[in-house]
C-alpha positions as CSV (number, residue, x, y, z in Angstrom):
1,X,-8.2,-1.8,2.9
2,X,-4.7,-3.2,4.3
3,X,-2.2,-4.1,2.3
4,X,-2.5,-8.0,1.9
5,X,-6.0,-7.1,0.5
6,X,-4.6,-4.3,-2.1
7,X,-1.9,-7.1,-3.1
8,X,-4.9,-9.5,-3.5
9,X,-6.3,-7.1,-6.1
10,X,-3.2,-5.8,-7.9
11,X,-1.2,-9.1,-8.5
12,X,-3.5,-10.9,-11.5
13,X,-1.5,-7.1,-13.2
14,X,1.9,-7.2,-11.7
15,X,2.3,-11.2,-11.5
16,X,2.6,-11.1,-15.8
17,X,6.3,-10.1,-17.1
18,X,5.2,-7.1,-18.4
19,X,3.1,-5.3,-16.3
20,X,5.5,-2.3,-15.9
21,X,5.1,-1.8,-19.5
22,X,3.0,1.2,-21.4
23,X,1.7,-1.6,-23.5
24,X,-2.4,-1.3,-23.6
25,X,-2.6,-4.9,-22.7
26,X,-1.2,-4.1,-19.4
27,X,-2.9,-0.9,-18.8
28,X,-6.2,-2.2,-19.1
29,X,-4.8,-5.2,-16.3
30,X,-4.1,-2.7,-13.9
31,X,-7.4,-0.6,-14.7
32,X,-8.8,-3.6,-14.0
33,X,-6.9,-4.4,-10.5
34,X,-7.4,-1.1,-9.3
35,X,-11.3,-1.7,-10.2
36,X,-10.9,-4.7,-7.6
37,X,-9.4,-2.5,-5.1
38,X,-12.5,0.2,-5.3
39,X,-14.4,-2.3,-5.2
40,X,-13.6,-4.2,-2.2
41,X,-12.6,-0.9,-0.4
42,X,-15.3,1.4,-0.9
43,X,-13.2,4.4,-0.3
44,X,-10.6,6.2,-1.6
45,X,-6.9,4.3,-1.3
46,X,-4.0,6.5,-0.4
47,X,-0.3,6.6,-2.5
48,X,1.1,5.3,0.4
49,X,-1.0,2.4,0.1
50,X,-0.7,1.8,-3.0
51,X,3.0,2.2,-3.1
52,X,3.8,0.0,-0.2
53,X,1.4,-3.0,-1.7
54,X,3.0,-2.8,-4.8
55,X,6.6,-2.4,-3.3
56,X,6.1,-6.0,-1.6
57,X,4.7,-7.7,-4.4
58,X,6.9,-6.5,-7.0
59,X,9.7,-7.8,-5.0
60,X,7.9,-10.9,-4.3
61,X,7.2,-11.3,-8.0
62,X,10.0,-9.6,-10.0
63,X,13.1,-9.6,-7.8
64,X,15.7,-9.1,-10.8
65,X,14.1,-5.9,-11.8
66,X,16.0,-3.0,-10.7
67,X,15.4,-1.4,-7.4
68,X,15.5,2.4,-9.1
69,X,13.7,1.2,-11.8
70,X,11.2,-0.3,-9.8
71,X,10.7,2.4,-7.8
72,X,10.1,4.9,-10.7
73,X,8.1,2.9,-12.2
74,X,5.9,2.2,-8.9
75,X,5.9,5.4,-8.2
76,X,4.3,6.5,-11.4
77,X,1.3,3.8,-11.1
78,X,0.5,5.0,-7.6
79,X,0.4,8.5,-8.4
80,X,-1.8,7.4,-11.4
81,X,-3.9,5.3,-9.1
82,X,-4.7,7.9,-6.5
83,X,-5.1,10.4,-9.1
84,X,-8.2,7.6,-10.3
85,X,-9.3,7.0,-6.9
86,X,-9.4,11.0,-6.0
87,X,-11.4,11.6,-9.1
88,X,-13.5,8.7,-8.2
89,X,-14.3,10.5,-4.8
90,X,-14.6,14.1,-7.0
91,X,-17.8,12.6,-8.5
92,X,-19.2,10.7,-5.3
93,X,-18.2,7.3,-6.2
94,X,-17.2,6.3,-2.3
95,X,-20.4,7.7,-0.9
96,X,-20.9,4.2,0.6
């Protein structure tokens, strides 16, 4: 999966104001984008990824939040999402 396609799957969760936030609202949006992603990729999706799709779009999206801020908080999601994707491999999800 390239990176236009993970920012096809992520932004419905990063396009609203608060999708940085803890709230469960948002938490379930990006459970739900990073469902997209698996399912369209079929494999596992590296932090790198991850980090680099949601880099660009955040930019696109949110350009007056802070760059350290940003990249805190992006990195946190991206760890979170490959720690979801490598579990996802643990139990043979990508066997496709």
């Amino acid at each position: 999966m390239n990176i236009p396609e993970i920012q096809d799957c992520l932004e419905p969760w990063m396009r609203v104001d608060t999708w940085h936030t803890t709230h469960p609202m948002d938490e379930e949006r990006f459970h739900k984008a990073l469902h997209r992603c698996f399912q369209q990729a079929g494999q596992s999706i590296d932090f790198d990824s991850f980090k680099d799709a949601m880099t660009d779009l955040a930019q696109r999206l949110h350009p007056k939040l802070g760059s350290e801020y940003l990249e805190s908080t992006i990195d946190r999601y991206a760890q979170n999402a490959e720690t979801i994707s490598s579990y996802l491999f643990d139990i043979g999800q990508f066997n496709k």
